[in-house]
C-alpha positions as CSV (number, residue, x, y, z in Angstrom):
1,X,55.4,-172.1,103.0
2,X,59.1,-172.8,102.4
3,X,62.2,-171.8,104.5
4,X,63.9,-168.3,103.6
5,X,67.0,-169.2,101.7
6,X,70.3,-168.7,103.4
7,X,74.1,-169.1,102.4
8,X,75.2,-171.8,103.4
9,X,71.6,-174.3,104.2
10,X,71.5,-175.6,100.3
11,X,69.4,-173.0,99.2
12,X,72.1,-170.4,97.6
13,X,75.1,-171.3,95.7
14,X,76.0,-167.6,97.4
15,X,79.0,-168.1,99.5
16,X,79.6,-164.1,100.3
17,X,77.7,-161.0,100.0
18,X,78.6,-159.8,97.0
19,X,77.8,-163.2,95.6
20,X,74.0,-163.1,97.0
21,X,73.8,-159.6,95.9
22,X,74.7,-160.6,92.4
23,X,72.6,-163.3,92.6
24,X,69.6,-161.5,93.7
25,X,70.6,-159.1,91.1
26,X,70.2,-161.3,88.3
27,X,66.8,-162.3,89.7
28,X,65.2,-159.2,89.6
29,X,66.5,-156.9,92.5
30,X,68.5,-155.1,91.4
31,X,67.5,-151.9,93.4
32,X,69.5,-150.9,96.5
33,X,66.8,-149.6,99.0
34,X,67.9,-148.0,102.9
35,X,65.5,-147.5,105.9
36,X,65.1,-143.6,105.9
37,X,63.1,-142.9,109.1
38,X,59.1,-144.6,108.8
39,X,60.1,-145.3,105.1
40,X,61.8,-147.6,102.7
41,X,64.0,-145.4,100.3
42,X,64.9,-146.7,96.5
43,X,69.1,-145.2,96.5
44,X,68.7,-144.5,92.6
45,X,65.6,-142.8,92.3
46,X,64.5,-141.6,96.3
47,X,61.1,-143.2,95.8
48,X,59.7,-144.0,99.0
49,X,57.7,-146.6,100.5
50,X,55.6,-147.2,103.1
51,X,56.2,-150.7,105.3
52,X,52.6,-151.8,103.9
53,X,53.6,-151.3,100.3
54,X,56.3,-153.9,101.0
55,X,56.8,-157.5,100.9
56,X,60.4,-159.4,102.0
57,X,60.3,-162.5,99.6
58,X,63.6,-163.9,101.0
59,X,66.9,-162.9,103.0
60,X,70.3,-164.7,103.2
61,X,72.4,-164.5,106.1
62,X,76.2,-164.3,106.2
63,X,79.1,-164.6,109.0
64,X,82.8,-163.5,108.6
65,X,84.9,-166.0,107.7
66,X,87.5,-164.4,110.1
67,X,84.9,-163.2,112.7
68,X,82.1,-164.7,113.5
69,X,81.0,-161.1,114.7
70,X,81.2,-159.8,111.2
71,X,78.0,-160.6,110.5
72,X,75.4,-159.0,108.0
73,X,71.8,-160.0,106.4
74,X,70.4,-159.0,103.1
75,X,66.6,-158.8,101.9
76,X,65.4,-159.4,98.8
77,X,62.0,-156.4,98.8
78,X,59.8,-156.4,96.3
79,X,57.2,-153.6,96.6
80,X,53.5,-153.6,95.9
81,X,54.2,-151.6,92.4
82,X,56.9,-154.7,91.3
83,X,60.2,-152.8,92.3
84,X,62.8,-155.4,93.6
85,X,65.9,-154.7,95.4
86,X,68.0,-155.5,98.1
87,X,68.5,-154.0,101.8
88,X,72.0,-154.9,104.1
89,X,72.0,-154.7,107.3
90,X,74.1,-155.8,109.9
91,X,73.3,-159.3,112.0
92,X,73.5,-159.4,115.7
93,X,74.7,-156.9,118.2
94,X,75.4,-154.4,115.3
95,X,72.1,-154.3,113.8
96,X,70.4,-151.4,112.9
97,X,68.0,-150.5,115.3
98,X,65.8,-148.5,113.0
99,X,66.3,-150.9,110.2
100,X,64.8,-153.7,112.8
101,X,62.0,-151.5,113.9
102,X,61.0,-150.2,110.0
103,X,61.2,-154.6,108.8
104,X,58.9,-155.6,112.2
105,X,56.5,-153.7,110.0
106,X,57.1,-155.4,106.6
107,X,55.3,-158.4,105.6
108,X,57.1,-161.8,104.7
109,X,55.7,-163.3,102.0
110,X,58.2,-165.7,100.3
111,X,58.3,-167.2,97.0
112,X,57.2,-170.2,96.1
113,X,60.0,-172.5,94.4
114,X,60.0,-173.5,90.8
115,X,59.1,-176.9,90.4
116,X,61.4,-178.4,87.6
């Protein structure tokens, strides 16, 4: 199994959010999904899912460049039916609570690299 990929450790050429997000975008996730209370909600459409339909395949995490307490974390989902997006959270002390709880649930199951 290989190491999630993070900004900054070689495996992203991400160096902000919105740069991962973009990135992740043009892999395939291009949903935004939120934690909406036992379930993982799709912004553009409201389809739900449950945290056994789901599957984190990588996340990236970022600190402020001013403030090392501006932190945040994106997964890249995919879902058991092939929808792909992207859930932020904050990193650290400002976390999401709920968001924490509903991902203890989700399965991580990254992908494998492409061998060139």
């Amino acid at each position: 199994m290989t190491r999630p990929r993070r900004a900054g450790d070689g495996g992203s050429g991400a160096a902000t959010l919105a740069d991962a997000l973009a990135e992740l975008a043009g892999q395939g996730y291009g949903r935004q999904f939120k934690v909406a209370g036992d379930r993982l909600r799709a912004v553009d459409d409201g389809r739900t899912f449950s945290a056994s339909e789901l599957r984190i395949r990588e996340y990236r995490r970022f600190e402020g460049a001013s403030d090392p307490d501006d932190m945040a974390i994106v997964y890249a989902i995919e879902t058991d039916n092939g929808t792909r997006g992207t859930l932020v959270d904050a990193f650290g002390a400002y976390a999401d609570p709920a968001v924490s709880a509903f991902l203890d649930r989700v399965a991580v199951s990254r992908r494998r690299p492409t061998v060139r």
